[in-house]
N, CA, C and O atoms as a GROMACS GRO file, in nm:
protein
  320
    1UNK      N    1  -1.440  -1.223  -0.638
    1UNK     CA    2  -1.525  -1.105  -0.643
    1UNK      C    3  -1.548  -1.056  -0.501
    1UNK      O    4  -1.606  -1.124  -0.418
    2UNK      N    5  -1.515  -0.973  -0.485
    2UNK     CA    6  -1.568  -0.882  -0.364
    2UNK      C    7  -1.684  -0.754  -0.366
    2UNK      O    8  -1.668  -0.636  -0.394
    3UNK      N    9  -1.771  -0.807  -0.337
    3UNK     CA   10  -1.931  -0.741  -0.342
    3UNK      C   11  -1.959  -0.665  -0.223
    3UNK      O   12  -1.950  -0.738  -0.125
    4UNK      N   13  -1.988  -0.549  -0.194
    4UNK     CA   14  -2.003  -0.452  -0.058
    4UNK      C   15  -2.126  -0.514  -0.047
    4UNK      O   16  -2.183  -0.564  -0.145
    5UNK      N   17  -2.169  -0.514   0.061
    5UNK     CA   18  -2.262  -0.573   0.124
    5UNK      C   19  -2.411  -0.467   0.207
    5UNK      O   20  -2.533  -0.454   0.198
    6UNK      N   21  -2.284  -0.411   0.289
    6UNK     CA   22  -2.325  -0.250   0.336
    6UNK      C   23  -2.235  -0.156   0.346
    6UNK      O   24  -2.114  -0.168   0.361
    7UNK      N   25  -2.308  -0.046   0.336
    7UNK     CA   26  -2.170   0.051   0.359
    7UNK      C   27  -2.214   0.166   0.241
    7UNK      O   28  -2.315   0.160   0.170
    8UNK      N   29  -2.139   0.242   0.241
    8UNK     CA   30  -2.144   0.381   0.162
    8UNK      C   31  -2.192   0.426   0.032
    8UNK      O   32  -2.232   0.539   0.004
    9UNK      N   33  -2.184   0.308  -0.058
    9UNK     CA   34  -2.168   0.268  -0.224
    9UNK      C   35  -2.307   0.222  -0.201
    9UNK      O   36  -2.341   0.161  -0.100
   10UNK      N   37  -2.404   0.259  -0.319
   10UNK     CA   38  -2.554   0.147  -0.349
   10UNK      C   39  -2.482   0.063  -0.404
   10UNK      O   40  -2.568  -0.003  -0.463
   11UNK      N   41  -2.365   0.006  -0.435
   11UNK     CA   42  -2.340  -0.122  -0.529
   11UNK      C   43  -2.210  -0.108  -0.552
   11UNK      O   44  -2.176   0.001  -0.598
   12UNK      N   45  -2.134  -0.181  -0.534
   12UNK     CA   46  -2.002  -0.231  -0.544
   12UNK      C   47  -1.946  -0.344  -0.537
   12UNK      O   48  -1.941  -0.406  -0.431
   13UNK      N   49  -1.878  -0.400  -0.688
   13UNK     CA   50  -1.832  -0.528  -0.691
   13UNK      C   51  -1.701  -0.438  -0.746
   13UNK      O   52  -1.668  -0.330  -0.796
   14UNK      N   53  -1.655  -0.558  -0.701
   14UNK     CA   54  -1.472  -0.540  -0.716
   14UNK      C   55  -1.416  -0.664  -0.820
   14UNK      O   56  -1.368  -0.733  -0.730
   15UNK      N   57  -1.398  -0.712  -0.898
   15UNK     CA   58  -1.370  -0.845  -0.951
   15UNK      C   59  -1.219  -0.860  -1.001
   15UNK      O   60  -1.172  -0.783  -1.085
   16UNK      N   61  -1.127  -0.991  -0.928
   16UNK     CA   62  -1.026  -0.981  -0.937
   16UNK      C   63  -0.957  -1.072  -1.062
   16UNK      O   64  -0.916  -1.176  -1.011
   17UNK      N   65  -0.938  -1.070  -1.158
   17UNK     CA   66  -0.868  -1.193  -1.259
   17UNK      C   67  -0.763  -1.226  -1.268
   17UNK      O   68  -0.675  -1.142  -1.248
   18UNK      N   69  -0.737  -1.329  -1.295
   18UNK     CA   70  -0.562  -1.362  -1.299
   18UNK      C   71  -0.555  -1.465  -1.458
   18UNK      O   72  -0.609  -1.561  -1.513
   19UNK      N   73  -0.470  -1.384  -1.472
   19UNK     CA   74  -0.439  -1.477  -1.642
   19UNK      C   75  -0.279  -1.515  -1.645
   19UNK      O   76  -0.192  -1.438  -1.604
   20UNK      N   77  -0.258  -1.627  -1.691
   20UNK     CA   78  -0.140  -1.719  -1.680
   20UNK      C   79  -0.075  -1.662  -1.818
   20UNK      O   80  -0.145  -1.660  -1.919
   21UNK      N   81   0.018  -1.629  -1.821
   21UNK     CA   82   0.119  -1.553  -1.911
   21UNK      C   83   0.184  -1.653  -1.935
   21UNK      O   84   0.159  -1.754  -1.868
   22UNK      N   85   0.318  -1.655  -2.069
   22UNK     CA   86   0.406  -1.751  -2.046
   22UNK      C   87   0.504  -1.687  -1.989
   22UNK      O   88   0.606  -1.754  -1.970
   23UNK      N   89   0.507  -1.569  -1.952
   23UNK     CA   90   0.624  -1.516  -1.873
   23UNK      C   91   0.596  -1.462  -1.725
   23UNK      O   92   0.671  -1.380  -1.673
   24UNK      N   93   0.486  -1.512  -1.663
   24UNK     CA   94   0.389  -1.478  -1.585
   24UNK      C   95   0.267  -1.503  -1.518
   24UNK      O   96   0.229  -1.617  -1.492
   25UNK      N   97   0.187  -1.372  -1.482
   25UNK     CA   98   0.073  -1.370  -1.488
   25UNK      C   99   0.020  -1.239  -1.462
   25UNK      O  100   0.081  -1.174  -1.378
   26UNK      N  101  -0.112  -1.169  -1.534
   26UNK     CA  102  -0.137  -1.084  -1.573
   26UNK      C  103  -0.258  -1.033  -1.479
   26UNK      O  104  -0.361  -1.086  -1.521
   27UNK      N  105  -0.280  -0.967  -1.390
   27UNK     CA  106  -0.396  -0.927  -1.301
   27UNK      C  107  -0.466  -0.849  -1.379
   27UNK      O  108  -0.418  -0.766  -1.456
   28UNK      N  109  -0.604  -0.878  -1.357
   28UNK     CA  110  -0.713  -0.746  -1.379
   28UNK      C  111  -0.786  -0.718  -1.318
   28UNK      O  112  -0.842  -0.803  -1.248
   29UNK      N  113  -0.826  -0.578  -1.315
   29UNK     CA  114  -0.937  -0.548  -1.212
   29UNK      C  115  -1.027  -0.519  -1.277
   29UNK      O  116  -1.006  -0.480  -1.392
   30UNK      N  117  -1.151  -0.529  -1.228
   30UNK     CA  118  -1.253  -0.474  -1.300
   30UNK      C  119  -1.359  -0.437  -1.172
   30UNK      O  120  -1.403  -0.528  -1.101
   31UNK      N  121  -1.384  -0.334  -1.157
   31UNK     CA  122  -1.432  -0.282  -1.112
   31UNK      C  123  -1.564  -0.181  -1.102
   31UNK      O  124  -1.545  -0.066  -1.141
   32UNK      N  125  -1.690  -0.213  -1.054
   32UNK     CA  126  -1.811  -0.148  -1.110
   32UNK      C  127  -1.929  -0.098  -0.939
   32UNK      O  128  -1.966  -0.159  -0.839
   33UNK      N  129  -1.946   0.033  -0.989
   33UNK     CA  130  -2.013   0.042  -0.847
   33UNK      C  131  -2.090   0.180  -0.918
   33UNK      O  132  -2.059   0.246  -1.017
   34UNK      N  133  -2.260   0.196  -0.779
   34UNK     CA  134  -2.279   0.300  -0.859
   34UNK      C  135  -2.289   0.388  -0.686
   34UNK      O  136  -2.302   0.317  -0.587
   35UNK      N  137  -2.282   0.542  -0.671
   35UNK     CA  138  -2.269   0.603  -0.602
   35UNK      C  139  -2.434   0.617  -0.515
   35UNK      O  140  -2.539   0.624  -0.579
   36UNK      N  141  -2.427   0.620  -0.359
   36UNK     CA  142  -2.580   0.662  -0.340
   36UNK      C  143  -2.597   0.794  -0.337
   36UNK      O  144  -2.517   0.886  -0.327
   37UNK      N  145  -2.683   0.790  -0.344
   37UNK     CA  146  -2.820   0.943  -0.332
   37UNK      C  147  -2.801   0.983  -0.473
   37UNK      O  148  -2.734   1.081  -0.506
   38UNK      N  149  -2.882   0.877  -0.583
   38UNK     CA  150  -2.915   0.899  -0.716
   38UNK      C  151  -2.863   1.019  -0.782
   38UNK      O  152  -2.747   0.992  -0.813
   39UNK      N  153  -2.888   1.124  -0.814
   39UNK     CA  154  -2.850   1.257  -0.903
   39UNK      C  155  -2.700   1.270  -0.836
   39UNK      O  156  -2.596   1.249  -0.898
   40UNK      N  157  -2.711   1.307  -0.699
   40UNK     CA  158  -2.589   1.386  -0.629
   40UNK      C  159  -2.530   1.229  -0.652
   40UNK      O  160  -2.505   1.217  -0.772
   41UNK      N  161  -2.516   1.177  -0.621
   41UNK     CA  162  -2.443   1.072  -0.654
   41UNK      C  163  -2.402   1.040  -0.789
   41UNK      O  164  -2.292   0.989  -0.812
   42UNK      N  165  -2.486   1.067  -0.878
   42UNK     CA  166  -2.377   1.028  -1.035
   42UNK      C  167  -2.331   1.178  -1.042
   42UNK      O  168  -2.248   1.197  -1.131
   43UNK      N  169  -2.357   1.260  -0.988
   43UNK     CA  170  -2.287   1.373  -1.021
   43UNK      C  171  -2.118   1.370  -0.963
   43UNK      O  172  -2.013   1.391  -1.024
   44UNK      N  173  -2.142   1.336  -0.835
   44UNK     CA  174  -1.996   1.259  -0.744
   44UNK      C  175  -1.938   1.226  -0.846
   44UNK      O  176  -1.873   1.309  -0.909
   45UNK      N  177  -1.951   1.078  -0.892
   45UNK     CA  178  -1.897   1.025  -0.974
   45UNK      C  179  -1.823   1.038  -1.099
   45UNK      O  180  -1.738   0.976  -1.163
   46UNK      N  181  -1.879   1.125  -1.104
   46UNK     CA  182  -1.853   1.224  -1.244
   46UNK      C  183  -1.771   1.338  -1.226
   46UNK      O  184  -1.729   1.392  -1.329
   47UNK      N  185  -1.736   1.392  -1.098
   47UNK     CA  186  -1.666   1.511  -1.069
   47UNK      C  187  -1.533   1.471  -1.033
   47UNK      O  188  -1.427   1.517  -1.074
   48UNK      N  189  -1.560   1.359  -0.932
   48UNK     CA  190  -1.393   1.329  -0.851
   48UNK      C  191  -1.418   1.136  -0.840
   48UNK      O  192  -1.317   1.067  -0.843
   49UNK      N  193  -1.524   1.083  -0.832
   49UNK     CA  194  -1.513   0.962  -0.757
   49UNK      C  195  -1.478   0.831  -0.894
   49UNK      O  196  -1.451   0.715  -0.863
   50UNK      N  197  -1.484   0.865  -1.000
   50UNK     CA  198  -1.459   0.772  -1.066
   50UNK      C  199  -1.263   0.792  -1.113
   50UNK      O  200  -1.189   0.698  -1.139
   51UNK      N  201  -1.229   0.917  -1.111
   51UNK     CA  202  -1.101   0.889  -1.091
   51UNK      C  203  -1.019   0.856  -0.975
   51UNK      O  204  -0.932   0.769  -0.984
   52UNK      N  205  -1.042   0.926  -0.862
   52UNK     CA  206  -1.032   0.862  -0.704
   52UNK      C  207  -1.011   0.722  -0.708
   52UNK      O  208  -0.911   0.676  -0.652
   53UNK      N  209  -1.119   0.622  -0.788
   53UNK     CA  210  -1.132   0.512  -0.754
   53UNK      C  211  -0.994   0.479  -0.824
   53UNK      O  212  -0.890   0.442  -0.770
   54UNK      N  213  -1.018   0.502  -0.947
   54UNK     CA  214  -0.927   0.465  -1.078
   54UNK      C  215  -0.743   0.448  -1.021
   54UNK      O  216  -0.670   0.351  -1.037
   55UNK      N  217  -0.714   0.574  -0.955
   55UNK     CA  218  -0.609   0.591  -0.891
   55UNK      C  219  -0.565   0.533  -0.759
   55UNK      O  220  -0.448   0.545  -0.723
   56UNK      N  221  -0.670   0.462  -0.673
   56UNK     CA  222  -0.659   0.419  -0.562
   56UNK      C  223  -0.624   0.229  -0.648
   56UNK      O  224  -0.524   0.158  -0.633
   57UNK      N  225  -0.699   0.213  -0.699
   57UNK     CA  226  -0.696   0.083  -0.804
   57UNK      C  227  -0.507   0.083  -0.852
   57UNK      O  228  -0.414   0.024  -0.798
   58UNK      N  229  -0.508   0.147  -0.937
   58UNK     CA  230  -0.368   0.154  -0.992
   58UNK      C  231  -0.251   0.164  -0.855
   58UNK      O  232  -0.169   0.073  -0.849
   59UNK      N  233  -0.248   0.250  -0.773
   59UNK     CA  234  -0.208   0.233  -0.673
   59UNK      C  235  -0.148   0.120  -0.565
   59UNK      O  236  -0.038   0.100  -0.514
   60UNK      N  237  -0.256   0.069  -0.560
   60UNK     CA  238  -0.311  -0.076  -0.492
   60UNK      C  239  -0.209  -0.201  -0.556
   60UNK      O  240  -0.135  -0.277  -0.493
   61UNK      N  241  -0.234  -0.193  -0.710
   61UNK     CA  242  -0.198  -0.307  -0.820
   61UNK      C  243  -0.050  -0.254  -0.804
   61UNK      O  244   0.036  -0.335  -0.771
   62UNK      N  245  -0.022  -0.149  -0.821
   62UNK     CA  246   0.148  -0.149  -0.809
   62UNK      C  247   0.248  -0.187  -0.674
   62UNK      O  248   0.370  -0.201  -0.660
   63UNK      N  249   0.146  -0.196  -0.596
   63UNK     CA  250   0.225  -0.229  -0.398
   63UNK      C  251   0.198  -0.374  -0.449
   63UNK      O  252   0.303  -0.438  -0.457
   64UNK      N  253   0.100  -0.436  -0.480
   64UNK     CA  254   0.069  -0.561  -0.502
   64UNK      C  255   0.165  -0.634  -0.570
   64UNK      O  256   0.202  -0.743  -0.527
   65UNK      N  257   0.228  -0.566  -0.713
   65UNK     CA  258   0.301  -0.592  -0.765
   65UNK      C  259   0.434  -0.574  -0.713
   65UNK      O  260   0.511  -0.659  -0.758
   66UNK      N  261   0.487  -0.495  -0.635
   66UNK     CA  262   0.633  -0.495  -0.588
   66UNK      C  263   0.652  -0.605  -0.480
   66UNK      O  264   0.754  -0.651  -0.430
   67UNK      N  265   0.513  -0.635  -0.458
   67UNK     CA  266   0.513  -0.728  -0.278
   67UNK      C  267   0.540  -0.862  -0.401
   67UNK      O  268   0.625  -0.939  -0.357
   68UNK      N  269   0.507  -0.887  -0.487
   68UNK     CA  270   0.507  -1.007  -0.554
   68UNK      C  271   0.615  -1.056  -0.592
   68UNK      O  272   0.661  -1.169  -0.580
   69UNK      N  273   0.671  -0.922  -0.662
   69UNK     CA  274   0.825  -0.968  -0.771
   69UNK      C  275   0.947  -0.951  -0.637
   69UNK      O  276   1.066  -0.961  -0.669
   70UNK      N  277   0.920  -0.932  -0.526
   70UNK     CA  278   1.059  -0.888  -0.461
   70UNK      C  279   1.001  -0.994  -0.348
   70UNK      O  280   0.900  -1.058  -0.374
   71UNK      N  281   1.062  -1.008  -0.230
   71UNK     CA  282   1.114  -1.043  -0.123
   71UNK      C  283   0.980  -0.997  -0.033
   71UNK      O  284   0.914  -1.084   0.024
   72UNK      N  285   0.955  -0.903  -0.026
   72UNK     CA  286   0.855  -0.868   0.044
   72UNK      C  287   0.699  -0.974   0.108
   72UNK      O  288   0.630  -0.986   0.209
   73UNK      N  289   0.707  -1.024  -0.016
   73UNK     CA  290   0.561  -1.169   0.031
   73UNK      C  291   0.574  -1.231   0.147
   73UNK      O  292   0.479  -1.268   0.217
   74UNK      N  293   0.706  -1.248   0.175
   74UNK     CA  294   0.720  -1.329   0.305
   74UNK      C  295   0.653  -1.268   0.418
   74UNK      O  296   0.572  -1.328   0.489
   75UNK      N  297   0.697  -1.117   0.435
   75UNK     CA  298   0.622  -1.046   0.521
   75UNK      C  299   0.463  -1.093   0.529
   75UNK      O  300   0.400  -1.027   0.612
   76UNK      N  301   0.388  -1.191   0.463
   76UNK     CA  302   0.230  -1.199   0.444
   76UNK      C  303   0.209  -1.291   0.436
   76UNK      O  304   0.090  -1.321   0.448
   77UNK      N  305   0.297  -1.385   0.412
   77UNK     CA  306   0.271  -1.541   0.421
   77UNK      C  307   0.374  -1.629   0.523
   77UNK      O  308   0.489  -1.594   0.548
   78UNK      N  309   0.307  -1.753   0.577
   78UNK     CA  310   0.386  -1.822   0.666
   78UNK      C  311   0.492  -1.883   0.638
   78UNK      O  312   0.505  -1.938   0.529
   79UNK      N  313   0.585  -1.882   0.728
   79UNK     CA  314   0.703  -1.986   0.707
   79UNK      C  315   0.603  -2.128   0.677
   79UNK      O  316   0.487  -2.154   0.710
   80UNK      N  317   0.686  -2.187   0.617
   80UNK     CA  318   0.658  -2.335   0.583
   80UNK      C  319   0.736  -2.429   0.696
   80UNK      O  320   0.728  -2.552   0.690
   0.00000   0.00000   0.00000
């Protein structure tokens, strides 16, 4: 779980899951935050920031996923 601490968001957790497939494994995100400055802020949310997020998420999970299934990981982890 990654919880904002400070910063821009009144509240943001990020929560990451991993489920063991038999052909795999299956990531989820789940993701929950609420916007500051109460009204103007769920209004945000409601105009552009809950898809913003949605798409930055999906985004994210698909680089994640190409760095995984290909060659690329090495770039991020140490030689042994």
């Amino acid at each position: 779980r990654d919880s904002m601490v400070k910063g821009a968001f009144h509240r943001f957790d990020h929560d990451h899951i991993f489920k063991r497939q038999r052909h795999g494994t299956v990531v989820q995100d789940i993701f929950d935050y609420d916007a500051p400055l109460s009204l103007l802020g769920n209004l945000a949310e409601w105009l552009f920031l809950d898809s913003y997020m949605h798409a930055f998420l999906w985004n994210r999970a698909f680089e994640l996923k190409q760095i995984a299934e290909t060659d690329l990981w090495k770039k991020y982890l140490p030689a042994e």
